[in-house]
C-alpha positions in Angstrom: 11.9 -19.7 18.2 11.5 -20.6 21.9 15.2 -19.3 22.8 13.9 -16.1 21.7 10.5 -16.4 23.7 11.3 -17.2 26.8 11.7 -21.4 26.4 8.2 -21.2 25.6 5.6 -21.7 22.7 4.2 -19.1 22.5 0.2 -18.6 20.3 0.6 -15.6 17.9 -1.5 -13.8 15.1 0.6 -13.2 11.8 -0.2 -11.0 8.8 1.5 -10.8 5.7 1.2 -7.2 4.3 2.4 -6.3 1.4 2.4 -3.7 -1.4 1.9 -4.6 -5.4 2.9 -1.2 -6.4 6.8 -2.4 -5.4 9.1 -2.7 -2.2 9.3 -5.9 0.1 6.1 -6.5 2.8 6.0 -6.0 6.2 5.1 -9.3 8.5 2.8 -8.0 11.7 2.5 -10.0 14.9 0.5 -9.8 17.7 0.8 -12.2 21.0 -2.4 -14.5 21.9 -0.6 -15.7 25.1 1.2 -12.7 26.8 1.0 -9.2 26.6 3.5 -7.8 24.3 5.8 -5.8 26.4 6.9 -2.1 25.3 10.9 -1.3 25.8 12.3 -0.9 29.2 12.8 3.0 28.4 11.4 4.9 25.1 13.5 3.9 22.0 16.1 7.0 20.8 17.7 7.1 16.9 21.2 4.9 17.5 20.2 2.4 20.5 21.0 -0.9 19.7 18.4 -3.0 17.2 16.2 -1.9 14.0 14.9 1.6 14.8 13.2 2.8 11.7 11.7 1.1 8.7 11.8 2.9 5.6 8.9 3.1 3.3 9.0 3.9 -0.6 7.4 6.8 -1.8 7.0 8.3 -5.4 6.4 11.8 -4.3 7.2 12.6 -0.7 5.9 15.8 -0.4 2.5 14.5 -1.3 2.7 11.7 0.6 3.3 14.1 3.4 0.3 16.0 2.7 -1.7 13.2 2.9 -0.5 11.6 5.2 -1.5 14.8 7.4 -4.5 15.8 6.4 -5.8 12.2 7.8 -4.1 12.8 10.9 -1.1 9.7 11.1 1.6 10.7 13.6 4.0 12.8 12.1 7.9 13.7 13.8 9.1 17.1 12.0 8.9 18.4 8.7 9.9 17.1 5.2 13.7 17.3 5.2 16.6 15.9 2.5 18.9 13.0 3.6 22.5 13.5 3.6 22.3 11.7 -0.5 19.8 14.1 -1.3 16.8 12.2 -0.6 13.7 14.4 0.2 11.7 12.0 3.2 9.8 12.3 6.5 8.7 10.3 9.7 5.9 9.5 10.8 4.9 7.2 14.0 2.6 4.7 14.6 -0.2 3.7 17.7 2.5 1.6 19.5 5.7 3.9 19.1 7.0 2.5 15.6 8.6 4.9 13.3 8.6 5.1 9.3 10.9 7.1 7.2 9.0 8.0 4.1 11.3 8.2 1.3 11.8 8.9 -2.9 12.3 6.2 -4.2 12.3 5.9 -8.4 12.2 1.6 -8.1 8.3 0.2 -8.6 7.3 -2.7 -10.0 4.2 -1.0 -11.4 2.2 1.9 -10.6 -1.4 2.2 -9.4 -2.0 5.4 -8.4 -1.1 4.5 -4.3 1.2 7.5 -3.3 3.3 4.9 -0.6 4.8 2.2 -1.9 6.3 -1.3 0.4 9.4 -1.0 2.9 12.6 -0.3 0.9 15.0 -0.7 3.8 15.7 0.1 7.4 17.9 2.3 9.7 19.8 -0.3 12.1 21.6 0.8 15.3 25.3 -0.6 15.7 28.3 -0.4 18.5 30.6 0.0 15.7 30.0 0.3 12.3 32.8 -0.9 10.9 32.5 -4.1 12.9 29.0 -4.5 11.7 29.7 -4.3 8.1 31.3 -7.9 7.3 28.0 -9.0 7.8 25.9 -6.5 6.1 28.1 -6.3 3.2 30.2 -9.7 3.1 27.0 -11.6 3.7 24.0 -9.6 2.6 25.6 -8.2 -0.3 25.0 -4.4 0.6 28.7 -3.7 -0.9 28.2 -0.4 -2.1 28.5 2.9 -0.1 26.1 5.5 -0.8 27.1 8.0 2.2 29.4 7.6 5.3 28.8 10.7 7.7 29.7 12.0 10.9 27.9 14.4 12.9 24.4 16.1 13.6 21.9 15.9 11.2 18.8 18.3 10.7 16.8 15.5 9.1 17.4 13.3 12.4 16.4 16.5 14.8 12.8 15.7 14.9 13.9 11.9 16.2 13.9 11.4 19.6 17.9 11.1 20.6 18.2 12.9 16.6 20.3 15.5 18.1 22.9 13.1 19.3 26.9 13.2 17.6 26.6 10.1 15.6 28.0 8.4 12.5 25.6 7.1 9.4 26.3 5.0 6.7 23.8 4.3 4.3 24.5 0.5 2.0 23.2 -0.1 -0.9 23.2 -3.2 -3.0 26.7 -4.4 -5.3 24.5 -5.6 -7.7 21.0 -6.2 -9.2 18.7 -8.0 -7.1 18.2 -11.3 -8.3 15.6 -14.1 -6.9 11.7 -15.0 -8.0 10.5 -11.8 -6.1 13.1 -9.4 -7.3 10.9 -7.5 -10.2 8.5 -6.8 -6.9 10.7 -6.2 -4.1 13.2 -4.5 -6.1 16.7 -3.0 -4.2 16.4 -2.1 -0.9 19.0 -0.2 1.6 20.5 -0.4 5.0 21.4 2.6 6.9 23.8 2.4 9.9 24.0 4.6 13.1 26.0 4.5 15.3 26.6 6.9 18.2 29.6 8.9 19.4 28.0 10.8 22.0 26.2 8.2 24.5 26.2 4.7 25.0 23.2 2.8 23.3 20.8 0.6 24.8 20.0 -2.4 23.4 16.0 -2.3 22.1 14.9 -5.6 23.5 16.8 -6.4 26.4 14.7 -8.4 28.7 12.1 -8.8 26.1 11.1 -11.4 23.6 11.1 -11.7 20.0 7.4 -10.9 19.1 7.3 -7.8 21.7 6.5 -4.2 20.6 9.3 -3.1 17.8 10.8 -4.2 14.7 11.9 -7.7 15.5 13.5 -8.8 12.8 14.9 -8.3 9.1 14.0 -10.9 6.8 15.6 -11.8 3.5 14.2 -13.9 0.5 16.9 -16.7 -0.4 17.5 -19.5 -2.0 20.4 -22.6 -1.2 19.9 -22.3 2.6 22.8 -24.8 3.4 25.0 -23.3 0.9 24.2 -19.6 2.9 25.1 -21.8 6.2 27.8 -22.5 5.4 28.8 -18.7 4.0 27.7 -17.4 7.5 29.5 -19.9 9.7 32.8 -19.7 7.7 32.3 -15.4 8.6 31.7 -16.2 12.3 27.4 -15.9 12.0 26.2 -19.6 12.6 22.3 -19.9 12.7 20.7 -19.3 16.0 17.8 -20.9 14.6 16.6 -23.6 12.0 13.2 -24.7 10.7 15.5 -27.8 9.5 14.4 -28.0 5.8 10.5 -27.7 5.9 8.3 -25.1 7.9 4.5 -25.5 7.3 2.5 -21.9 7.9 -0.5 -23.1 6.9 -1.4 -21.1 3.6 2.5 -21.7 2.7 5.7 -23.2 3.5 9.6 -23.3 3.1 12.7 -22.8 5.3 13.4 -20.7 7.6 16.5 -19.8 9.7 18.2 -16.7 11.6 21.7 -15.0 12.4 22.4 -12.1 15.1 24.3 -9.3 14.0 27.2 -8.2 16.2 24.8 -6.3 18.4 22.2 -9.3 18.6 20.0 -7.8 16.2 17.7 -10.6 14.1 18.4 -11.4 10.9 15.7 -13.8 9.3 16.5 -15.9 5.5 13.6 -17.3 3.7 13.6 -20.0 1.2 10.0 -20.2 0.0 8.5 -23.5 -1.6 4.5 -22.9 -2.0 2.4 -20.1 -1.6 -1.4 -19.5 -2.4 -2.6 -18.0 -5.5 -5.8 -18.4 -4.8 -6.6 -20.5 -1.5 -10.4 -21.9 -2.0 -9.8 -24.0 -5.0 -6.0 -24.9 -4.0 -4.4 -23.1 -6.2 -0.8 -22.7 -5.3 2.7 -21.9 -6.5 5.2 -24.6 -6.4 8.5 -22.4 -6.8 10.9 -25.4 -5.7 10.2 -26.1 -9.4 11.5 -22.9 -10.7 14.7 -21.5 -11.5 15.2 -19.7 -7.9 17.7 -16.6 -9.6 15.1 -15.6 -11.9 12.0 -13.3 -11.5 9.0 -14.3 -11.7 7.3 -12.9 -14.9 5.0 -10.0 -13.9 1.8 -11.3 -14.5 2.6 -14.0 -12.5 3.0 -11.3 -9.4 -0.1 -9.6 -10.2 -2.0 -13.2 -10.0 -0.5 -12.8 -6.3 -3.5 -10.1 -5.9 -5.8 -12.6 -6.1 -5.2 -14.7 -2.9 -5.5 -11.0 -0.6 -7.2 -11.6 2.5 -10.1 -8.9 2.9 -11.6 -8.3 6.2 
């Protein structure tokens, strides 16, 4: 990752956070070697990069509620998305924001009122440009809403009351892949602006500073997806070349920029840790890599949870 860091290596912390209840995990870093620097000016809804993560919820209204009641960050009221969707924002210590959301997909309940990330809101030039690659590539075929205009569930944002266009993709199909049954279908929701011109969210910073630095996708047949993205014009800007070692697991790792130059990360997983101490650890190069894992199997992942 050095052409994203400056031409340097650079010592980080990584943390692997993830949600049984359903929804995909959220990877947290934090620089040992520099200090992570904040964007040039504060982030508004459309500049150009991953502005929001959205966060699965089975009730949002009481996820609001408590949510409040211990005090998190939260921007406006609950509100409805344009498909109906009843949701809320909330922000966190270094300026990150979360769109709470209904969601009806979980892999199985335990009485947690939040589930894991279910998608993200994306700023793009042009939307229509944007979507070979979102739809052609990542396989977000389907059309749930195409907009244009204000939006009172944006107003509480800051740059919310802005003329913009939103388009929210959903998947063509059913998800497929050992981790499907977990992470279950996600969504991408573009915006783009019509009334300003958007800044890009890390110019003159490095992958790793404050923000959402990247989107990350389970896969399997990395060369075979090389080849898809350079026949569409979105070679890899970066290659783990077959093996990448992360101590407690490994597998293959590679990225694409978007039109705007916003990260795009694949994952092929081979091994990861069941439970660490007596080396017990998942081999999935030995499984078939389209189907899901059977659910007891994902609740064994439980086990390996690092407690501090």
């Amino acid at each position: 990752m050095v052409s994203y860091t400056g031409g340097k290596l650079q010592r980080r912390h990584a943390i692997l956070a993830a949600n049984l209840q359903g929804g995909s995990g959220f990877e947290i870093w934090q620089y040992l070697s520099r200090k992570p620097k904040a964007p040039e000016s504060p982030l508004k809804l459309g500049d150009l990069g991953i502005n929001i993560a959205k966060v699965k919820a089975s009730d949002a209204s009481a996820a609001y509620n408590i949510l409040k009641t211990n005090e998190v960050d939260i921007l406006g009221k609950l509100s409805r998305s344009p498909s109906g969707k009843t949701h809320f924002y909330v922000k966190d210590p270094f300026a990150n924001i979360y769109q709470v959301i209904e969601d009806e997909h979980w892999f199985k309940k335990r009485g947690w009122i939040t589930g894991g990330p279910c998608g993200c809101i994306i700023g793009v030039s042009d939307i229509d440009n944007s979507r070979q690659l979102y739809e052609d590539i990542l396989g977000y075929k389907q059309v749930a809403y195409d907009e244009t205009g204000h939006f009172d569930d944006f107003a509480a944002l800051p740059g919310g009351n802005e003329r913009m266009r939103r388009v929210l993709l959903i998947p063509g199909e059913k998800p497929k892949g050992l981790f499907s049954r977990l992470i279950g279908p996600g969504q991408i929701e573009l915006v783009q602006l019509l009334s300003r011109k958007p800044k890009k969210i890390f110019n003159n910073r490095y992958w790793g500073d404050l923000g959402f630095i990247h989107l990350c996708f389970d896969i399997h047949d990395m060369q075979g997806l090389k080849n898809v993205c350079n026949s569409k014009g979105f070679p890899f800007t970066a290659d783990s070349s077959d093996a990448f070692d992360m101590g407690d697991a490994s597998g293959h790792f590679s990225y694409i920029e978007d039109p705007d130059g916003t990260l795009i990360e694949f994952v092929e997983t081979y091994k990861i840790p069941i439970i660490k101490k007596i080396g017990w650890y998942l081999d999935l190069k030995k499984r078939d890599p389209e189907k899901p894992l059977p659910d007891w199997m994902i609740r064994l992942l439980g086990l390996g949870r690092v407690k501090d």
